[in-house]
PDB file of N, H, CA, C and O in Angstrom:
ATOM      1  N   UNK A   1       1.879 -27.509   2.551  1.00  0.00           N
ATOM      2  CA  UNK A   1       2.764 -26.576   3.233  1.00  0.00           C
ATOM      3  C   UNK A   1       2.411 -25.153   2.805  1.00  0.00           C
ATOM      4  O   UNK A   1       2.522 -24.898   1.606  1.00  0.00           O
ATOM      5  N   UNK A   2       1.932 -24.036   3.775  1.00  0.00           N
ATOM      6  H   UNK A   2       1.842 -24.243   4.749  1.00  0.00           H
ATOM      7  CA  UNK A   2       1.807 -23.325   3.777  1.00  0.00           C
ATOM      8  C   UNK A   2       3.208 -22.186   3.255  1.00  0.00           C
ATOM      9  O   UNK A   2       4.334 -22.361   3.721  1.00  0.00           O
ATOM     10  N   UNK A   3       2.912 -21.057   2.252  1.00  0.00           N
ATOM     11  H   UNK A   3       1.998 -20.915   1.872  1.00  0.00           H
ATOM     12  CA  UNK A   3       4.718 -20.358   1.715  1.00  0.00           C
ATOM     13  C   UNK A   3       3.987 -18.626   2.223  1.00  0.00           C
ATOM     14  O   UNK A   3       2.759 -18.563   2.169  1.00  0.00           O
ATOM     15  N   UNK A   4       4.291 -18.113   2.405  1.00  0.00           N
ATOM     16  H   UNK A   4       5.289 -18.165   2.448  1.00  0.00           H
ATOM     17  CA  UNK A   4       4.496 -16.782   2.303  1.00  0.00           C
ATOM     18  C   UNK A   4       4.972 -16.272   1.066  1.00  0.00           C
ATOM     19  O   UNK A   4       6.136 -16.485   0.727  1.00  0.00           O
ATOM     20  N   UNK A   5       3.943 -15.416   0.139  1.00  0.00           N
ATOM     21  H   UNK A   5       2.998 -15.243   0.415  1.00  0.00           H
ATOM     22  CA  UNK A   5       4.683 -15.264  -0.920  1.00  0.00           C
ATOM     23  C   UNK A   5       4.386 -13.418  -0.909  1.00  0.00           C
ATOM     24  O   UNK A   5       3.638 -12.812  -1.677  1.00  0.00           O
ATOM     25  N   UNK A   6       4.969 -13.013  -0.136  1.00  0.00           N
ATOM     26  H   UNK A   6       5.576 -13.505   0.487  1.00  0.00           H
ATOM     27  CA  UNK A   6       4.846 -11.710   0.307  1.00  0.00           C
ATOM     28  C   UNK A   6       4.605 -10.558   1.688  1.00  0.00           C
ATOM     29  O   UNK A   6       4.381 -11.055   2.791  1.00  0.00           O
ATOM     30  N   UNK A   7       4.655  -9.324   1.572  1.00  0.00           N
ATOM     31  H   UNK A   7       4.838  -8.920   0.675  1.00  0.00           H
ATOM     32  CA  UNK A   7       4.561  -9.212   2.664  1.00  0.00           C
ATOM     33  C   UNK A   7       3.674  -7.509   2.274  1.00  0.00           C
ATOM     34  O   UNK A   7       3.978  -6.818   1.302  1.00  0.00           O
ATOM     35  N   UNK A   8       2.589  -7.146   3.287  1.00  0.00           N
ATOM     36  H   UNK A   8       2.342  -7.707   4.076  1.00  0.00           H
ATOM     37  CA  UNK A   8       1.448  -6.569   3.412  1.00  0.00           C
ATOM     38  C   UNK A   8       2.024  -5.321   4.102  1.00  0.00           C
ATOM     39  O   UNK A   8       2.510  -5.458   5.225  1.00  0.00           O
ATOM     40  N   UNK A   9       2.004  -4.157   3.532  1.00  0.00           N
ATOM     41  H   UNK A   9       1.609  -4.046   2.620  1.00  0.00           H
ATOM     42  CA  UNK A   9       2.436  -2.907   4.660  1.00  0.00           C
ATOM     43  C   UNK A   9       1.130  -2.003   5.024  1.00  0.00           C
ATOM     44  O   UNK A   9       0.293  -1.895   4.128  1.00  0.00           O
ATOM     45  N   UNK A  10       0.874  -1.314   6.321  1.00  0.00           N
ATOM     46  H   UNK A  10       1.554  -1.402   7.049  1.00  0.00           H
ATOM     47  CA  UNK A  10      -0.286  -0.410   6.353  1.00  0.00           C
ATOM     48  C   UNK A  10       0.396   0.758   6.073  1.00  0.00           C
ATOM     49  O   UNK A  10       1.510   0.993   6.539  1.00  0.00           O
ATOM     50  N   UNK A  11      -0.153   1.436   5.405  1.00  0.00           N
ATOM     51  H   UNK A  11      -1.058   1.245   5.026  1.00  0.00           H
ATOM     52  CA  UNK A  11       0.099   2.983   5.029  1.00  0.00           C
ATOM     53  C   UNK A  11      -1.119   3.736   5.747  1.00  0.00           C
ATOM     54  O   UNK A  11      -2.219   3.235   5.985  1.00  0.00           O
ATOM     55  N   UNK A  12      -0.713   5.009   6.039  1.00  0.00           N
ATOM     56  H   UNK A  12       0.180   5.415   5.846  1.00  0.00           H
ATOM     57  CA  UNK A  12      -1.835   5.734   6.990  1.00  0.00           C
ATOM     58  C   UNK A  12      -0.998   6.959   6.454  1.00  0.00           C
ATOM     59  O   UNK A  12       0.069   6.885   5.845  1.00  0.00           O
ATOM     60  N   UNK A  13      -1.747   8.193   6.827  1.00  0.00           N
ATOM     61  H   UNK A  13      -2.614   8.253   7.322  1.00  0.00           H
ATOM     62  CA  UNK A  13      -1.749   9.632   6.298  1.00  0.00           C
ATOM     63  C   UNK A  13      -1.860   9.616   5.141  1.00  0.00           C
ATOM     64  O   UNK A  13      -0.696   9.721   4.754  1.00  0.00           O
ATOM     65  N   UNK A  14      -2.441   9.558   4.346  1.00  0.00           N
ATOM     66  H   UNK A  14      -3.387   9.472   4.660  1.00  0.00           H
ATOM     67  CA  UNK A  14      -3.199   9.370   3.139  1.00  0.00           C
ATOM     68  C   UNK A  14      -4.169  10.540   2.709  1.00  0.00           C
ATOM     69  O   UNK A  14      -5.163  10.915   3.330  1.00  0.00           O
ATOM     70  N   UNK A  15      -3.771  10.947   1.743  1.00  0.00           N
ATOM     71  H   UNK A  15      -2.963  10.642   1.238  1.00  0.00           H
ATOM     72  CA  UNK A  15      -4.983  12.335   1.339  1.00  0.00           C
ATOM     73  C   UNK A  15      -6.297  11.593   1.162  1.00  0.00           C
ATOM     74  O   UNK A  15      -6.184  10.374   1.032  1.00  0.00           O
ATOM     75  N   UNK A  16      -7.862  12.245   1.125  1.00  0.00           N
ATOM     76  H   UNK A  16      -7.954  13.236   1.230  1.00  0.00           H
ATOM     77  CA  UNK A  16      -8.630  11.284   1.018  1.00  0.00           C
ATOM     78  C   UNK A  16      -9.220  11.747   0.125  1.00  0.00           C
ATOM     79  O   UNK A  16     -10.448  11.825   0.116  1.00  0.00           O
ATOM     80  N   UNK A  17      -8.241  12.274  -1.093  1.00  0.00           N
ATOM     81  H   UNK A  17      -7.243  12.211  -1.086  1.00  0.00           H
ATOM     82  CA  UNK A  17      -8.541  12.598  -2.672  1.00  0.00           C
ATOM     83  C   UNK A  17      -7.609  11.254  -3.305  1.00  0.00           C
ATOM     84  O   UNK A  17      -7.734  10.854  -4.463  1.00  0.00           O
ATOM     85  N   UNK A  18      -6.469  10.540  -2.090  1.00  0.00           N
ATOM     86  H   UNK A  18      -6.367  10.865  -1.150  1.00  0.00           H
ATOM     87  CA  UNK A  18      -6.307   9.435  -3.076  1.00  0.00           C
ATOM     88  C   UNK A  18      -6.772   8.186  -3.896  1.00  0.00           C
ATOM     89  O   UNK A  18      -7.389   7.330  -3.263  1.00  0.00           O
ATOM     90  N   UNK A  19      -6.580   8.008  -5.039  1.00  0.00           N
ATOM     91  H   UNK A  19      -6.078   8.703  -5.553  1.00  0.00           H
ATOM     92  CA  UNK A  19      -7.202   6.607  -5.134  1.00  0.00           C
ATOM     93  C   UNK A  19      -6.277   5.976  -5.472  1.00  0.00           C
ATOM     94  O   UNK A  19      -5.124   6.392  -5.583  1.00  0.00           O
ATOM     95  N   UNK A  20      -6.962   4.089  -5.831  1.00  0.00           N
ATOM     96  H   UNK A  20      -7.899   3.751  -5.741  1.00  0.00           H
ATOM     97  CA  UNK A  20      -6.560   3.204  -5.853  1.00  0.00           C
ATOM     98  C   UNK A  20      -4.985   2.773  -6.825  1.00  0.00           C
ATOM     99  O   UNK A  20      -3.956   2.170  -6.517  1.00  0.00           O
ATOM    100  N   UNK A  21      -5.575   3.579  -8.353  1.00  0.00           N
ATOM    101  H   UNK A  21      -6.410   4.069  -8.603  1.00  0.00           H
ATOM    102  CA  UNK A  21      -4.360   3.644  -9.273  1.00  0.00           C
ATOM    103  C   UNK A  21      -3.281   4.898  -8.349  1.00  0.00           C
ATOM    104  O   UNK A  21      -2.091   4.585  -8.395  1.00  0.00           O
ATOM    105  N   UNK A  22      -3.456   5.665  -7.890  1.00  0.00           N
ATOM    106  H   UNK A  22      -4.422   5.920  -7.852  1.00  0.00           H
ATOM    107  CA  UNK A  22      -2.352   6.780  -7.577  1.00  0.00           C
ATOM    108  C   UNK A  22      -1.242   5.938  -5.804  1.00  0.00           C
ATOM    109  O   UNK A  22      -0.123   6.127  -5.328  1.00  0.00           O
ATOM    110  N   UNK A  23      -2.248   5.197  -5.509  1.00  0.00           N
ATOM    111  H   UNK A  23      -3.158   5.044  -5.896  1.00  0.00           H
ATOM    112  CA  UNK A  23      -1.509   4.352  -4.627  1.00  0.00           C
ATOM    113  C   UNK A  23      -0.813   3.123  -5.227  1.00  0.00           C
ATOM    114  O   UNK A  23       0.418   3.109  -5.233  1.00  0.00           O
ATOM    115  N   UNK A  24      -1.291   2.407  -5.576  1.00  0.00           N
ATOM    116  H   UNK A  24      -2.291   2.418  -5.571  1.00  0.00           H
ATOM    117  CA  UNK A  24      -0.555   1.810  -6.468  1.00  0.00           C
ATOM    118  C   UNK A  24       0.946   1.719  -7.596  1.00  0.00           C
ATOM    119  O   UNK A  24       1.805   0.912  -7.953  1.00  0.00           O
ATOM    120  N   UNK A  25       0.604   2.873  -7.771  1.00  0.00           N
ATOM    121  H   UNK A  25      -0.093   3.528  -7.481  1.00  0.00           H
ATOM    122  CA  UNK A  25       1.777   4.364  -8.576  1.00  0.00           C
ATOM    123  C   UNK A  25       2.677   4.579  -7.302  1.00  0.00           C
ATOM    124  O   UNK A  25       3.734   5.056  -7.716  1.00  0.00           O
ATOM    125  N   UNK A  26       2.706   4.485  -6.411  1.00  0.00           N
ATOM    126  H   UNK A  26       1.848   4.097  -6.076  1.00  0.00           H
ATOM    127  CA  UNK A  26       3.055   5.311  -5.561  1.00  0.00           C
ATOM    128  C   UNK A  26       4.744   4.433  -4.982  1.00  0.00           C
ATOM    129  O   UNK A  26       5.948   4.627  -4.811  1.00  0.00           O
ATOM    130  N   UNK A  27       3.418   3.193  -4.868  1.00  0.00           N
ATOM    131  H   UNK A  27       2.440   3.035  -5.007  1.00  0.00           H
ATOM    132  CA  UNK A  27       4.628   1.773  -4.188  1.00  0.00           C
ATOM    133  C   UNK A  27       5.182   1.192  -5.363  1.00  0.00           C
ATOM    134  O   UNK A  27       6.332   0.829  -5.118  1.00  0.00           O
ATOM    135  N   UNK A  28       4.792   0.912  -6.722  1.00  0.00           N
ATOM    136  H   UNK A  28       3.858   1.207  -6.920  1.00  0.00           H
ATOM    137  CA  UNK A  28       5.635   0.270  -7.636  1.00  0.00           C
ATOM    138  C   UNK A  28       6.723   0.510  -7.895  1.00  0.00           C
ATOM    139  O   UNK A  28       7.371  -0.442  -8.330  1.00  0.00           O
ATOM    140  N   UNK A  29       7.492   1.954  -7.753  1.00  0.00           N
ATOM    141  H   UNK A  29       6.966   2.728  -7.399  1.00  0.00           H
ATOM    142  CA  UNK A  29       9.172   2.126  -8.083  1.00  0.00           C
ATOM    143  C   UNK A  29       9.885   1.057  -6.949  1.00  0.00           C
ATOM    144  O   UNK A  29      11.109   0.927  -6.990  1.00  0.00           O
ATOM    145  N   UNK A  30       9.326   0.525  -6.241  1.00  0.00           N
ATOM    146  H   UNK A  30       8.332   0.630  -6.208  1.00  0.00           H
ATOM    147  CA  UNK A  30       9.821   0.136  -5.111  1.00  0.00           C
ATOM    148  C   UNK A  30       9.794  -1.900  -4.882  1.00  0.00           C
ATOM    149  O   UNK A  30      10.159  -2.526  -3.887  1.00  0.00           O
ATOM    150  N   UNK A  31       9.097  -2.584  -6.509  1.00  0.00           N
ATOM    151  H   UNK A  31       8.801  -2.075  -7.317  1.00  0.00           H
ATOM    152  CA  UNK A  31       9.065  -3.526  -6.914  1.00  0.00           C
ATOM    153  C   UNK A  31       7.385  -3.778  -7.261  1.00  0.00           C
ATOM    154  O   UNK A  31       6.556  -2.869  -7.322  1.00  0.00           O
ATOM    155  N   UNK A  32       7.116  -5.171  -7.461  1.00  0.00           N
ATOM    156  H   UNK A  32       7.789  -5.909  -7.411  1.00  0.00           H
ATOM    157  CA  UNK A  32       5.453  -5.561  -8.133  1.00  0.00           C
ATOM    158  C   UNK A  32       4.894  -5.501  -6.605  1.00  0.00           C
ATOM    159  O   UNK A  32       5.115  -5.954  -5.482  1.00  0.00           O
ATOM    160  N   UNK A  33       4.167  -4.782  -7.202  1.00  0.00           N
ATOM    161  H   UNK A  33       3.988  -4.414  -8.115  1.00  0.00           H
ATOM    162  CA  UNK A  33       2.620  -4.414  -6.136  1.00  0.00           C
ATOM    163  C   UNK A  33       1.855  -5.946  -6.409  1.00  0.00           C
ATOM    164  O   UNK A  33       1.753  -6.383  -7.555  1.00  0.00           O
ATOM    165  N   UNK A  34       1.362  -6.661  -5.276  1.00  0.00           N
ATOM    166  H   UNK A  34       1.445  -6.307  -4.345  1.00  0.00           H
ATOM    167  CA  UNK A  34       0.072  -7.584  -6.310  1.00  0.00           C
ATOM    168  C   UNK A  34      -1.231  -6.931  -5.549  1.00  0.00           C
ATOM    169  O   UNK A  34      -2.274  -7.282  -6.100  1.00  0.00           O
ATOM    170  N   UNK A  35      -1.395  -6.214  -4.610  1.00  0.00           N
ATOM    171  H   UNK A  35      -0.547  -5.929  -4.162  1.00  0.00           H
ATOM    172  CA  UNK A  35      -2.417  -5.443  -4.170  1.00  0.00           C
ATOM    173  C   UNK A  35      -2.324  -4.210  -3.251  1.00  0.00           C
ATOM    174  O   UNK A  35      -1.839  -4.231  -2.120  1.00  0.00           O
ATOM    175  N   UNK A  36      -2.729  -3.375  -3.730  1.00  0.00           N
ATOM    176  H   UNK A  36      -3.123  -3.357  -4.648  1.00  0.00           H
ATOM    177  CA  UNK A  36      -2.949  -1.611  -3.584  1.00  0.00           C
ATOM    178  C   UNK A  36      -4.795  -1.171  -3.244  1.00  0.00           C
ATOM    179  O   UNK A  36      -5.583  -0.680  -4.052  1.00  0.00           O
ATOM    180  N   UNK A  37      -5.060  -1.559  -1.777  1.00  0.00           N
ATOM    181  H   UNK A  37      -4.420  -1.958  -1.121  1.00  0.00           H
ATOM    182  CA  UNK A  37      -6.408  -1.147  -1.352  1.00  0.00           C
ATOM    183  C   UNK A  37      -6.192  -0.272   0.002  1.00  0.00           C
ATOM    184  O   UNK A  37      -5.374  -0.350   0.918  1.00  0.00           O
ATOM    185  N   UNK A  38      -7.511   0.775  -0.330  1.00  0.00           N
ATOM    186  H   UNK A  38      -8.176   0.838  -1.074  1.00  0.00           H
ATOM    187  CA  UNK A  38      -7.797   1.678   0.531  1.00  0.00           C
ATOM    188  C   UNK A  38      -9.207   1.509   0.591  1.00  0.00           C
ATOM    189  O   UNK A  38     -10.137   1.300  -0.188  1.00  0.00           O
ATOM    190  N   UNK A  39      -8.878   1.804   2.712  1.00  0.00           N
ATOM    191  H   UNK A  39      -8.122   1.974   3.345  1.00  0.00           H
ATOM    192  CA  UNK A  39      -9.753   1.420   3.136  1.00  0.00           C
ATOM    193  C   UNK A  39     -11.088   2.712   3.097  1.00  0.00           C
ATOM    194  O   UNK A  39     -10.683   3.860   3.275  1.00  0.00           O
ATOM    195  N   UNK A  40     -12.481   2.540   2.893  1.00  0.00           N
ATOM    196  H   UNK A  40     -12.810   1.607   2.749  1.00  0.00           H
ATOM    197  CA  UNK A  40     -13.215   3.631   2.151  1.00  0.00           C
ATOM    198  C   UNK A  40     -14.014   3.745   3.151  1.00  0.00           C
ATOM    199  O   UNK A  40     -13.971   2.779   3.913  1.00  0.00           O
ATOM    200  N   UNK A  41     -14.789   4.637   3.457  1.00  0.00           N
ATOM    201  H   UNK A  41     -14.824   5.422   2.838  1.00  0.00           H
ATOM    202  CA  UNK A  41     -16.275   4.928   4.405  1.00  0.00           C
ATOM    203  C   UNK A  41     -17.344   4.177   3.859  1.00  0.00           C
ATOM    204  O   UNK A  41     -17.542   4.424   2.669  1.00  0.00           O
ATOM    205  N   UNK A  42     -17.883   3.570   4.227  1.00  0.00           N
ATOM    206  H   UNK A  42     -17.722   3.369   5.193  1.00  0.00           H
ATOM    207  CA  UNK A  42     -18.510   2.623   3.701  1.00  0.00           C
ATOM    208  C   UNK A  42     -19.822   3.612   3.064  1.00  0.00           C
ATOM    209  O   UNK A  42     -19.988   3.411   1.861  1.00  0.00           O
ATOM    210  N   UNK A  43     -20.703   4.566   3.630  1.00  0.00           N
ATOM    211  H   UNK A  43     -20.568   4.730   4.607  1.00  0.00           H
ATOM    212  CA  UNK A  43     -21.491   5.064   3.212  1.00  0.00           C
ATOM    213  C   UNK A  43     -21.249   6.191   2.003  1.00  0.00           C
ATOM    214  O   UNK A  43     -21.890   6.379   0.969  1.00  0.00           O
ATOM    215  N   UNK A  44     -20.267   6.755   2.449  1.00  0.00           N
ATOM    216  H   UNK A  44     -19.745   6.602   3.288  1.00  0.00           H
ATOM    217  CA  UNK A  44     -19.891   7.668   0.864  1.00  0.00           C
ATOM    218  C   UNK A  44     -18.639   7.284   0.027  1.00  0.00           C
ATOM    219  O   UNK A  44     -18.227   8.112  -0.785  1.00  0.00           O
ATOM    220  N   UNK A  45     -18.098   6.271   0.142  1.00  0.00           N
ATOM    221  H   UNK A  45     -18.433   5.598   0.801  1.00  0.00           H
ATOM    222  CA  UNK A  45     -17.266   5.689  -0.168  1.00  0.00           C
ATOM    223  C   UNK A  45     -16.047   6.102  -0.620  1.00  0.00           C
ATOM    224  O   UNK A  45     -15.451   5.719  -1.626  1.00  0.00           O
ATOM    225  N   UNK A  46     -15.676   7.013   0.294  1.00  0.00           N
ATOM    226  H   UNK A  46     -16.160   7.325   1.112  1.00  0.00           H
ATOM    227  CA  UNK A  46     -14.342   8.031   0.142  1.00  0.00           C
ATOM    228  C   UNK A  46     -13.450   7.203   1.145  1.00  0.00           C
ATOM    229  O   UNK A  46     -13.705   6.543   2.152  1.00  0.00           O
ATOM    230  N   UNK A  47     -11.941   7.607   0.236  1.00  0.00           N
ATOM    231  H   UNK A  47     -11.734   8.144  -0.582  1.00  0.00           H
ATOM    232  CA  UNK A  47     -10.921   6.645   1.259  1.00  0.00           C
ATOM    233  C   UNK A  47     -11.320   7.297   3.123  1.00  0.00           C
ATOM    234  O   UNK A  47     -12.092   8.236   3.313  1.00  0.00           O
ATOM    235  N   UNK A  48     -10.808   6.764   3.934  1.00  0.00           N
ATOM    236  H   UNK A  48     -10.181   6.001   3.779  1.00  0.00           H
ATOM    237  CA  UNK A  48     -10.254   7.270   5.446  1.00  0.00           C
ATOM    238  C   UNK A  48      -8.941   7.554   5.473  1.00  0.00           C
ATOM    239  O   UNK A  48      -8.520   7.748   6.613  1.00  0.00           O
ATOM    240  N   UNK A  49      -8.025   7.660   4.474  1.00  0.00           N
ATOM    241  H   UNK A  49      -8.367   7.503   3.548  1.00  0.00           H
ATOM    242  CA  UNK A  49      -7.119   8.005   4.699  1.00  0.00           C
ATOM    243  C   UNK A  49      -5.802   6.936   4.991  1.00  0.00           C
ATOM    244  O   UNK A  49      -4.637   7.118   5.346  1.00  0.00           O
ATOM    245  N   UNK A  50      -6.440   5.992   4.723  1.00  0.00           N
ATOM    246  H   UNK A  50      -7.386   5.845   4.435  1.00  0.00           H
ATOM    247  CA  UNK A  50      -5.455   4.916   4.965  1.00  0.00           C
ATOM    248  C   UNK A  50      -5.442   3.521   3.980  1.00  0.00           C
ATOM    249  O   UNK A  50      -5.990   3.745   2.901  1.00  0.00           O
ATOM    250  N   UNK A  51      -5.054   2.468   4.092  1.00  0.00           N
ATOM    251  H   UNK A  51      -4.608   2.287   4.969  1.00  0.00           H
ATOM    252  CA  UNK A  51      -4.780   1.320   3.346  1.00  0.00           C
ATOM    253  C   UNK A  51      -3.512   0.515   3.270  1.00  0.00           C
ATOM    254  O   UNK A  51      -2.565   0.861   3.975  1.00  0.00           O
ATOM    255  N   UNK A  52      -3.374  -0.882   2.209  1.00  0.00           N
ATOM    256  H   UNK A  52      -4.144  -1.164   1.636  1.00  0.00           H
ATOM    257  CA  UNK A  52      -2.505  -2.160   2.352  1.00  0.00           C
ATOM    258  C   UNK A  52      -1.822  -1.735   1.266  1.00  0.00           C
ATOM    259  O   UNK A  52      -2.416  -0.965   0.512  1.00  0.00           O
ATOM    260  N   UNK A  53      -0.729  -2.050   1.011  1.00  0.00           N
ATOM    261  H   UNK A  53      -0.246  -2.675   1.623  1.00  0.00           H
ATOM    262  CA  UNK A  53       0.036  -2.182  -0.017  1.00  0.00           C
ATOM    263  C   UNK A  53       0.887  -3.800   0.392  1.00  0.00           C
ATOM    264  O   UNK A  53       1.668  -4.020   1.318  1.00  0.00           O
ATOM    265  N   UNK A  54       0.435  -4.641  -0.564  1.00  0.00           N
ATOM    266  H   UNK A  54      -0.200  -4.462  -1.315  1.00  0.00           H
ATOM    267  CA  UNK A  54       1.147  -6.353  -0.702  1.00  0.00           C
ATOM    268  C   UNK A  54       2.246  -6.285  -1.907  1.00  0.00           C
ATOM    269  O   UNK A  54       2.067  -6.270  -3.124  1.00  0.00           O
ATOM    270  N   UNK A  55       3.267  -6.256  -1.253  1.00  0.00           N
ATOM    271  H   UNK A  55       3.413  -6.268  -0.263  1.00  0.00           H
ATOM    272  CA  UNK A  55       4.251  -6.967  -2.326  1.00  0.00           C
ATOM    273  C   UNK A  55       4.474  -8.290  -2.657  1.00  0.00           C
ATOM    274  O   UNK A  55       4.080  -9.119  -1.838  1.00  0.00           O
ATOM    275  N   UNK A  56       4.977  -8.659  -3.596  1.00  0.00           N
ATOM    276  H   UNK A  56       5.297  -7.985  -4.262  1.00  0.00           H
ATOM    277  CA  UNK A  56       5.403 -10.013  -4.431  1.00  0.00           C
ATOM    278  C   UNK A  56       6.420 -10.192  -3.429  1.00  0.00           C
ATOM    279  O   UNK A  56       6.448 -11.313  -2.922  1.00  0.00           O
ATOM    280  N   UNK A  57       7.497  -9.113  -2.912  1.00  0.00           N
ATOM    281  H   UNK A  57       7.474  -8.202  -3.324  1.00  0.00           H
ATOM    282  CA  UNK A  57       8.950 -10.143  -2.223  1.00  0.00           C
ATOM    283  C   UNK A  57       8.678  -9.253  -1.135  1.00  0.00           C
ATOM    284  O   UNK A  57       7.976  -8.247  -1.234  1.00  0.00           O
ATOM    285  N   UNK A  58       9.367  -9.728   0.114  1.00  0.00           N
ATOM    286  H   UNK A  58       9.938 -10.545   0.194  1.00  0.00           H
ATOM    287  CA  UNK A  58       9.925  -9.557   1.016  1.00  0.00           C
ATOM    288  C   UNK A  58      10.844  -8.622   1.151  1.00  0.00           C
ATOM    289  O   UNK A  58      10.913  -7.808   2.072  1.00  0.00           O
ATOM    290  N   UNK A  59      11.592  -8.731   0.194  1.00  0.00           N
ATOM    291  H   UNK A  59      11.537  -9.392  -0.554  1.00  0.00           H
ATOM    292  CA  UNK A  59      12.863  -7.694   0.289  1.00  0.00           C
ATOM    293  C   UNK A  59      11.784  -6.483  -0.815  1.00  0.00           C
ATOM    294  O   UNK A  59      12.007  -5.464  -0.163  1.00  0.00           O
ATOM    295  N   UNK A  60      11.092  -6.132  -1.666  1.00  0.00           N
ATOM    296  H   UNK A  60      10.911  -6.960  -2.197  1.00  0.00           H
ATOM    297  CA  UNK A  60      10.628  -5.323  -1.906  1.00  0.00           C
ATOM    298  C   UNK A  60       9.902  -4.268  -1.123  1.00  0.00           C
ATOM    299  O   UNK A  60       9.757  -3.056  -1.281  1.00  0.00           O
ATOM    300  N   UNK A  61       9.500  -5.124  -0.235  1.00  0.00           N
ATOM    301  H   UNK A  61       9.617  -6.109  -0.106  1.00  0.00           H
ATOM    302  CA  UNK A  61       8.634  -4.699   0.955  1.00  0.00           C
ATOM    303  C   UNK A  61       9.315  -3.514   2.002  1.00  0.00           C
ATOM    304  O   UNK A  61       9.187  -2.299   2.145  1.00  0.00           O
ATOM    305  N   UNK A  62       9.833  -4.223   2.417  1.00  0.00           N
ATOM    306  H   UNK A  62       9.937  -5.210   2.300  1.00  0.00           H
ATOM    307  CA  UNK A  62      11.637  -3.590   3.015  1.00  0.00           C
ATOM    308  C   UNK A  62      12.065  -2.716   2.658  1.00  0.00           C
ATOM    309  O   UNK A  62      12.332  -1.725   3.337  1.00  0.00           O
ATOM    310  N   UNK A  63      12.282  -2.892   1.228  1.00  0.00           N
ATOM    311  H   UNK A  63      12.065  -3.697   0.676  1.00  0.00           H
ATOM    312  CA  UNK A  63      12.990  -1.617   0.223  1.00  0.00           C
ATOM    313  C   UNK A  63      11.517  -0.034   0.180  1.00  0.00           C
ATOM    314  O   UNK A  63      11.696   1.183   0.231  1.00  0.00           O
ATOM    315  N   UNK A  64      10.381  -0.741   0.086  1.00  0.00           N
ATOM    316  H   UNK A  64      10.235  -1.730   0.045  1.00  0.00           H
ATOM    317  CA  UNK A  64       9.723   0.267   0.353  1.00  0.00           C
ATOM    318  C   UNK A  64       9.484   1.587   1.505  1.00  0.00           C
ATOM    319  O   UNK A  64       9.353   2.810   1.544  1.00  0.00           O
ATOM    320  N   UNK A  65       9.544   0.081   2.595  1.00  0.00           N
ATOM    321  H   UNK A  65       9.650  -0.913   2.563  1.00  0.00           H
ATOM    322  CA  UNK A  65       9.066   0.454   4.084  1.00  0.00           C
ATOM    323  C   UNK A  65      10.674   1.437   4.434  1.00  0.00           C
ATOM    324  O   UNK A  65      10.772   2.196   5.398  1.00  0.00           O
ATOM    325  N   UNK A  66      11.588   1.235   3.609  1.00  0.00           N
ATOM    326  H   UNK A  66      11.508   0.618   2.826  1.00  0.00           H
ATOM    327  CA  UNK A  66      12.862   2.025   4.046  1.00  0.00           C
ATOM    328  C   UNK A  66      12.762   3.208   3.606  1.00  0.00           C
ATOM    329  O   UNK A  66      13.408   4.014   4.276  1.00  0.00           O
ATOM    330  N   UNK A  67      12.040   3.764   2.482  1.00  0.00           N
ATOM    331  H   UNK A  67      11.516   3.109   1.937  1.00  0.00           H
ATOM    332  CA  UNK A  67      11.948   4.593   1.515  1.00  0.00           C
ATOM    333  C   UNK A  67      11.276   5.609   2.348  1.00  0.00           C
ATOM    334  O   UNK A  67      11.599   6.510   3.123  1.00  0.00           O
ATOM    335  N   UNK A  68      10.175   5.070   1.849  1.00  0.00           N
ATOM    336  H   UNK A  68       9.912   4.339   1.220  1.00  0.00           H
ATOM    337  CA  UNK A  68       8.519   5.833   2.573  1.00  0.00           C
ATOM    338  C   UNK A  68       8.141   5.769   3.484  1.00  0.00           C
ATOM    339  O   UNK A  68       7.007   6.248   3.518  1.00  0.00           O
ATOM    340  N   UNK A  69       8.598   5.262   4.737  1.00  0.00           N
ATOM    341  H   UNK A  69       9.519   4.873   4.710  1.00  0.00           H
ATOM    342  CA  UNK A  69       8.528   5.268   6.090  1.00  0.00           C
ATOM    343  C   UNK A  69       8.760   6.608   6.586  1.00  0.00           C
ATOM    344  O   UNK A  69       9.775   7.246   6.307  1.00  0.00           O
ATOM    345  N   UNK A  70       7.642   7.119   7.462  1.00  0.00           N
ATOM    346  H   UNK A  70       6.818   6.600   7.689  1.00  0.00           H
ATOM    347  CA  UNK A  70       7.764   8.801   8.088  1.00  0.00           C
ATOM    348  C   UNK A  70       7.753  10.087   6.780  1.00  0.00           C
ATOM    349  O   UNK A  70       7.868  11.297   6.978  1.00  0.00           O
ATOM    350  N   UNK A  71       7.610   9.515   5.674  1.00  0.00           N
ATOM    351  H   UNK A  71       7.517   8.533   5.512  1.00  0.00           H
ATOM    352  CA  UNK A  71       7.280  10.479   4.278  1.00  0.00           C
ATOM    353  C   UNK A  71       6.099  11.283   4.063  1.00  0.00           C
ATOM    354  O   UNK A  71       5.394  10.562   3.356  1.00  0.00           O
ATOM    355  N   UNK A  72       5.427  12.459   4.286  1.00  0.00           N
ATOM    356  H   UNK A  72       6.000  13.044   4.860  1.00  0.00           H
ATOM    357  CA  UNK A  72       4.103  12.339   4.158  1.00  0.00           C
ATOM    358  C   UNK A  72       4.301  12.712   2.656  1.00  0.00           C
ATOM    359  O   UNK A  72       3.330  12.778   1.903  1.00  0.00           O
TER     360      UNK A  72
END
């Protein structure tokens, strides 16, 4: 049996001086991060400005997406 043990948000407007620890930083007041990736240019490997943030719960997720939703 397949569980859902979390839920995946896209974040976009993103400085593309951010990195991985400062995103990460960013979503944790908001519960456990288990993954904080930005998506990079593949040739110079600078973010695009965007990326996933995966929470552990559902309701963390929520609590985020309520927060930081429309925030730049």
């Amino acid at each position: 049996m397949a569980q859902k043990t979390g839920l995946q948000l896209f974040v976009s407007r993103l400085s593309s001086y951010t990195t991985n620890h400062e995103f990460k930083r960013l979503f944790s007041p908001f519960g456990v991060v288990t993954e904080a990736r930005l998506v990079v240019e593949p040739k110079t490997h600078r973010p695009k400005g965007f990326g996933f943030v995966t929470f552990e719960s559902e309701a963390d997720a929520g609590k985020a997406l309520k927060a930081m939703n429309g925030r730049e």
